[in-house]
N, C-alpha and C positions, 0 to 999 in steps of 0.2 A: 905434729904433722905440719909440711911446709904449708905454706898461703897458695902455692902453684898444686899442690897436690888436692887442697880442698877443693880450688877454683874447679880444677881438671874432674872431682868428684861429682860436683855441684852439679859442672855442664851435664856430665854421663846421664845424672839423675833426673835433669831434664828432660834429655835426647829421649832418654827412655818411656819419660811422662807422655812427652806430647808424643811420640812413635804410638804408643800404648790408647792415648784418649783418639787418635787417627785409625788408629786398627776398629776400636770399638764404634767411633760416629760412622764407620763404610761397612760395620759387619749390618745384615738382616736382623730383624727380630724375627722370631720362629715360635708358631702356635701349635703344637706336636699334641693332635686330638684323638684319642683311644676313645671309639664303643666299648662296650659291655658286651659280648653274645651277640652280635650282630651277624644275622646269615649272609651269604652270597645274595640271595635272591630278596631280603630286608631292603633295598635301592632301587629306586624309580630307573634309575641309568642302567641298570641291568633287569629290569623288565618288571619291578615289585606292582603291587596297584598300592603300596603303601604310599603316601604322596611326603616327596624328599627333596623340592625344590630345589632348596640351599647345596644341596650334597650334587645336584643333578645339574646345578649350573656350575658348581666347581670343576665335576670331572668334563662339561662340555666346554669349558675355556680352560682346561688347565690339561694336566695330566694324569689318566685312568692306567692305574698299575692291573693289568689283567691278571698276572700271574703272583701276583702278592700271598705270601705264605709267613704264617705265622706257626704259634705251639698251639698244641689244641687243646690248651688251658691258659687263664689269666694270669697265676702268677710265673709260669716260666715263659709264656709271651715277654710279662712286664721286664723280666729279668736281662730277656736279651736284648729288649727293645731298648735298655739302660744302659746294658753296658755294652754292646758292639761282640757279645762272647756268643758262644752256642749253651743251650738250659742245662744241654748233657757234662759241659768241663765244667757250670757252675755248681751243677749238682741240684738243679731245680725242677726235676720233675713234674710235680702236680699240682695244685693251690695252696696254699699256706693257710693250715686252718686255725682258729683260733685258741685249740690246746699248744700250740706248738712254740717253742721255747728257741728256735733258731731260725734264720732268715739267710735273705741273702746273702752271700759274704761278706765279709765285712773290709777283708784287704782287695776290692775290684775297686777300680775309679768308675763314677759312675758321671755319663753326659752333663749332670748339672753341675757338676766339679769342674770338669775340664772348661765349661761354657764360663761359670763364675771367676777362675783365673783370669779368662779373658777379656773382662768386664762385663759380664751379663747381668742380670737382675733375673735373677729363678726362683719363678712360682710352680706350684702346682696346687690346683683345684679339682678336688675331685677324690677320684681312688686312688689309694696306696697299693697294700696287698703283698709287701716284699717282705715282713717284717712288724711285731708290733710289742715284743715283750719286754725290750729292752730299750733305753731310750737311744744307743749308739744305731740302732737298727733303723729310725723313724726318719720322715725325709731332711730334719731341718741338719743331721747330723750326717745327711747323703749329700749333701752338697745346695738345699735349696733353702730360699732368703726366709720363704716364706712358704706354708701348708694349712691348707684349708681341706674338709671333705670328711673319709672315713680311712681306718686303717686297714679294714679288714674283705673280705669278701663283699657280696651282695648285702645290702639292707633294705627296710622298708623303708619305700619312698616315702610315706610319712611321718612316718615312729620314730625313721631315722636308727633301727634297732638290729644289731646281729648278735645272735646266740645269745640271749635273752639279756642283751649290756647295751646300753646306748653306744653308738657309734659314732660320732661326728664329734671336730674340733677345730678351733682355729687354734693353728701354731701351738699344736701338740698339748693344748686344754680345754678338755671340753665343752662342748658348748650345746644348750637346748634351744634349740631355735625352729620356731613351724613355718612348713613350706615343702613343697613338691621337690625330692631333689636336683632333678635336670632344672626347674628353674632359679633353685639356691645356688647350683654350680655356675651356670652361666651370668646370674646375677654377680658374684663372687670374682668369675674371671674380667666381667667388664670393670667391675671395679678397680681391682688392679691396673686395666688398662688405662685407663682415666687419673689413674695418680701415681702414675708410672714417673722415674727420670726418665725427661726428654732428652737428656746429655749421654744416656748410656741406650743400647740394644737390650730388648729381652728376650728371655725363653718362657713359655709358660705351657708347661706339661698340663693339660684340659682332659681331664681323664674321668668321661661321665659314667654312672654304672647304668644305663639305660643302655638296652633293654635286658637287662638281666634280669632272673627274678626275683621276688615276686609280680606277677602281673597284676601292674596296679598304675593308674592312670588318672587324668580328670575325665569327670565324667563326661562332659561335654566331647572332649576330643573321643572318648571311646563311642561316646552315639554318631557321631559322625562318619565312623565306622559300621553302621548296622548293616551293610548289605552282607558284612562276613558272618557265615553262620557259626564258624567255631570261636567261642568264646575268646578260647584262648588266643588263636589268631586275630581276633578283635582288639584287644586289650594292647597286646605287642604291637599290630601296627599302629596303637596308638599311642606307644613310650615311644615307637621309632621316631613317630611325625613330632612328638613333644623334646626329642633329641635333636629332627632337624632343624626346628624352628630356632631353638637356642643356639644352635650352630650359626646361623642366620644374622642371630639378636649380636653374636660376637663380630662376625661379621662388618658387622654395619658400625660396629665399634669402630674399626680401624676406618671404614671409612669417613666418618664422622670426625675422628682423629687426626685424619690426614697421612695415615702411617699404611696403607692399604700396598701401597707399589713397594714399601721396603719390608714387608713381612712377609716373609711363607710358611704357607699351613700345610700339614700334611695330616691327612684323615685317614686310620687304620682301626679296624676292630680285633678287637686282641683272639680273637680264636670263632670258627666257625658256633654256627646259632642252634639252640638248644630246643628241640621237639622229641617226638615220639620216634623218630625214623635214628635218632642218633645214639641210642641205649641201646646195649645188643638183644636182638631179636627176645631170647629166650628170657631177659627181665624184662622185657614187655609184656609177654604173656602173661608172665606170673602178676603181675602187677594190674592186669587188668580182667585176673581169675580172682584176685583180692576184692578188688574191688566193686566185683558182683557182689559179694555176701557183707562187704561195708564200707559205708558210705564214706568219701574224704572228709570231712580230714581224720588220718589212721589216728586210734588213740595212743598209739609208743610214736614219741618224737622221732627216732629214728628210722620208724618206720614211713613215718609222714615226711620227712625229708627224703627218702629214696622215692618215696609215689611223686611229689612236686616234683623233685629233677627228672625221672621217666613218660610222668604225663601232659604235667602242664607248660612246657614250651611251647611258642607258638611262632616259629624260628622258620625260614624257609631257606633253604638252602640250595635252591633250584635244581640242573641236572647234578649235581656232585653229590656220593655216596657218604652218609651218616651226616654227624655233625658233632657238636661240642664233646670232645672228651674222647673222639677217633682217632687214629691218624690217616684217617682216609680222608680223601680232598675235602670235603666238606668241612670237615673239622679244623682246617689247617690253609685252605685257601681260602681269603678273605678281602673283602669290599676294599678298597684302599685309592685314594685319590690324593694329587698336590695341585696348590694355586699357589700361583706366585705373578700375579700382571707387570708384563711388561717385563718380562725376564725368564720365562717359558713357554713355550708355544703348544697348542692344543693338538695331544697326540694319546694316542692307547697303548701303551707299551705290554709286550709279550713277550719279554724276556724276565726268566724268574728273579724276582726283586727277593727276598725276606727280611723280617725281623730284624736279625743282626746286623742287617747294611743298614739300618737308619742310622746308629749312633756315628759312624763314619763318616756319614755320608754328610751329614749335620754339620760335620765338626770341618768337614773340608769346606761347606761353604760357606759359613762362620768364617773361615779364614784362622782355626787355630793350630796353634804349633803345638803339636803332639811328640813327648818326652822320647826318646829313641825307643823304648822298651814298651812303648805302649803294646798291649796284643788286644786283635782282634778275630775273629776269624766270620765274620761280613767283611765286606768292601766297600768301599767309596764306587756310590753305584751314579754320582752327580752326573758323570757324562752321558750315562743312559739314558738318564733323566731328561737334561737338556736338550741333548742333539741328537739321542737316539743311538748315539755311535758303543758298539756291543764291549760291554765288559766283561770280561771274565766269570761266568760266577762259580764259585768256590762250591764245597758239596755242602750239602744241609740235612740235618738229623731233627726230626720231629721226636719226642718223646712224649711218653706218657707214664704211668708206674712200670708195667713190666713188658712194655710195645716199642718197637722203635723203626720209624721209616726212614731213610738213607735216599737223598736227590743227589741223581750224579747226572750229570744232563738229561737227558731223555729218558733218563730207567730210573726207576722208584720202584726199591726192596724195602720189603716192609717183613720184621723177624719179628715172629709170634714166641718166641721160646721154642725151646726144646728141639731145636734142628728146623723147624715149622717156616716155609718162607712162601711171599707171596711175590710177583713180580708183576710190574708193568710198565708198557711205553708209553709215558705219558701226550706223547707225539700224536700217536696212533691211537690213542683208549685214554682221554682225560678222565672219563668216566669208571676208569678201573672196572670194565667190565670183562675183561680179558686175562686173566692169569696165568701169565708165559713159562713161572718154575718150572714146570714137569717138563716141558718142550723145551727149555733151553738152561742147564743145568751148571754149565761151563759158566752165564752172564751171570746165575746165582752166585758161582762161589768167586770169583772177581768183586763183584761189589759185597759180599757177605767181606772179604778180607779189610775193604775200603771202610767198610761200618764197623770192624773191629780195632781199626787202628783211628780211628774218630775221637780225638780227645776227650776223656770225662774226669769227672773230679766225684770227689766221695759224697753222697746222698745228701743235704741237709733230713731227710723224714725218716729219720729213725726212730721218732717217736711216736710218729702217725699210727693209728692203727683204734688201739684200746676204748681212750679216750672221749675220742672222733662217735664211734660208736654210741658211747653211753651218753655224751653230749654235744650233739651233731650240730652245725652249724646253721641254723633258723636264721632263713631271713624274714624281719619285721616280726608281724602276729602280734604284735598287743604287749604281751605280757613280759616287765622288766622285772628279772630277778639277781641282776647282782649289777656291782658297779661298774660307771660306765667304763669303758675300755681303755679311754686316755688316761683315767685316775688311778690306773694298775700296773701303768710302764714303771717298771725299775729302774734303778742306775745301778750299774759294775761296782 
């Protein structure tokens, strides 16, 4: 090779360097914060008496997504929220429970990938839940530097235990360590922030399991709650207020840091809040016809695992129909707020944002260059964001096992099976109290076609079922009987 052609190489390699360390000192850091089960009505800003300072001065200086929709479960929330896809083309239905032997896909690029090309430093603290059997499935092989937290569902905030296996690890080995978990995650994500490169941007996915269950709190914060008479309502607003306060704790990280104007946070709960109004009706009854004749907790695990999910939520979901595990609003529209000072102005936005637009939406103001073939199907919803000016939004499919609702501007069809549909104007009846089907039959079969040509992809849960059953997924409770979770990932 000539001396002209290395020169000419040398420069390129350069131009490139420093184009590349200029791109990364002008991108944001981005603090991208996921609740647990957090209902509509869980926010001081939308009317809770739970006390949510942090969350309540965010959305009063920043910006309050009114219309924020998620899946009405956590791992096909987490799924879309990752990768800018809809849960139905990834085939992510329901939660990933702990028998389960396949995960997210493994050919999607996921946010922390595309961020990490661009120079990012990507953490996540907190929940997983996309994957944990295999190591290609876990985050450090999704694209992040570094993982901290659990892999799996809900655990006990103190045992730290799911499905009778220790749960928690740093960077994918396990680790036994005491402590409340909303304050080991946020103690976790400040640390990161504190020994952060100050020469590159970060992302750090904050992904607390508060308030999920089990309801379990310091005691203190739960007495400071006494005027609630229902227990369980007590307990929950007091994982909320111990979620906002660490929200808080991070907070005052950046500002402390001095990085407070070049970060933006965006705070979303991955799926409406889990109580009694959000099971359907007739396993409530049954569940509380059980439970006259025996007392909780049921002696079969799996029967004690359906009473705890039907009873003990203590989730408020304000006026919106059911909640966790629906796909009625409740279940699917969700608390969701962004701050970024000094570079968004304070405004409540009512045009439907979801799930799928974060990853996009991220990546556009990152500033990164996305491969021709990138697919999405969110949008880059940044200009809504900032100036309010209306973006297009694309349609949106909520899923559950065998439910699926259809947003196509104003009309929300929800197909029950079997020919079965429900319809409403979301315009007119946020509340879904008004069921249009029978009265207008023509706007059924119009968007029934639009829901059928909705891209999906092949099931990952084809294994769900059996298993699940005879060994249901317990959170906490005491008692460890096999090992812990991180000591069982395989490799290919």
């Amino acid at each position: 090779m000539s001396i002209s052609i290395k020169v000419r190489l040398l420069v390129a390699v350069l131009v490139c360097s420093f184009s590349f360390a200029i791109a990364a000192a002008e991108s944001p850091n981005i603090v991208l914060i996921v609740a647990d089960d957090m209902g509509w009505k869980d926010v001081g800003y939308n009317g809770s008496g739970i006390r949510t300072p942090n969350l309540d001065s965010m959305a009063t200086s920043g910006v309050m997504l009114e219309r924020f929709y998620a899946q009405p479960t956590c791992s096909p929330t987490r799924a879309s929220l990752l990768t800018g896809q809809a849960a139905a083309r990834l085939g992510v239905r329901i939660p990933i429970d702990k028998n389960m032997m396949k995960s997210l896909p493994l050919d999607v690029t996921l946010l922390p990938q595309y961020l990490k090309v661009a120079g990012y430093q990507t953490w996540i603290t907190g929940k997983w839940h996309l994957g944990h059997a295999y190591s290609d499935q876990l985050p450090l092989a999704r694209g992040f530097d570094y993982a901290y937290g659990h892999m799996l569902g809900g655990i006990g905030y103190w045992d730290h235990l799911h499905g009778g296996g220790l749960d928690w690890h740093r960077n994918e080995v396990a680790l036994r360590e005491e402590g409340y978990t909303t304050h080991l995650i946020a103690d976790d994500a400040i640390r990161q922030i504190r020994q952060r490169d100050t020469q590159r941007p970060f992302f750090l996915y904050l992904t607390f399991t508060a308030p999920h269950l089990p309801n379990e709190a310091p005691q203190e914060t739960i007495e400071s709650y006494a005027d609630i008479a229902n227990v369980n309502r007590r307990t929950h607003a007091a994982m909320v207020d111990e979620l906002d306060a660490a929200i808080g704790r991070v907070n005052d990280t950046l500002l402390e840091e001095g990085i407070a104007e070049n970060t933006l946070i965006w705070f979303v709960s991955d799926n409406g809040g889990l109580n009694p109004g959000a099971s359907p009706p007739g396993l409530v009854k049954f569940m509380d016809w059980v439970t006259q004749f025996v007392d909780p907790p049921l002696p079969w695990d799996t029967a004690e695992f359906v009473r705890t999910n039907v009873q003990d939520g203590g989730s408020d979901n304000g006026p919106f129909r059911r909640g966790k595990g629906a796909i009625y609003e409740g279940g699917v529209r969700v608390p969701s707020v962004l701050s970024w000072p000094g570079h968004i102005s304070t405004a409540a936005l009512t045009t439907r944002i979801t799930v799928q637009d974060i990853a996009p939406t991220l990546l556009a103001v990152a500033g990164v260059q996305l491969p021709a073939n990138t697919q999405f199907d969110g949008v880059d919803q940044w200009r809504t964001i900032s100036t309010g000016e209306q973006v297009e939004t694309p349609d949106y499919v909520a899923v559950s096992a065998n439910v699926e609702a259809l947003y196509h501007g104003r009309w929300k069809l929800i197909d029950n099976g079997d020919d079965e549909f429900e319809l409403y104007d979301l315009h007119e009846d946020p509340y879904e109290e008004r069921d249009l089907a029978r009265q207008m039959p023509r706007q059924v079969q119009l968007l029934k076609a639009r829901l059928q040509s909705y891209p999906r992809g092949e099931s990952i849960h084809s294994d769900f079922g059996f298993r699940l059953f005879v060994d249901p997924d317990r959170f906490g409770g005491g008692v460890e009987d096999r090992e812990p979770w991180a000591s069982v990932v395989r490799d290919r």
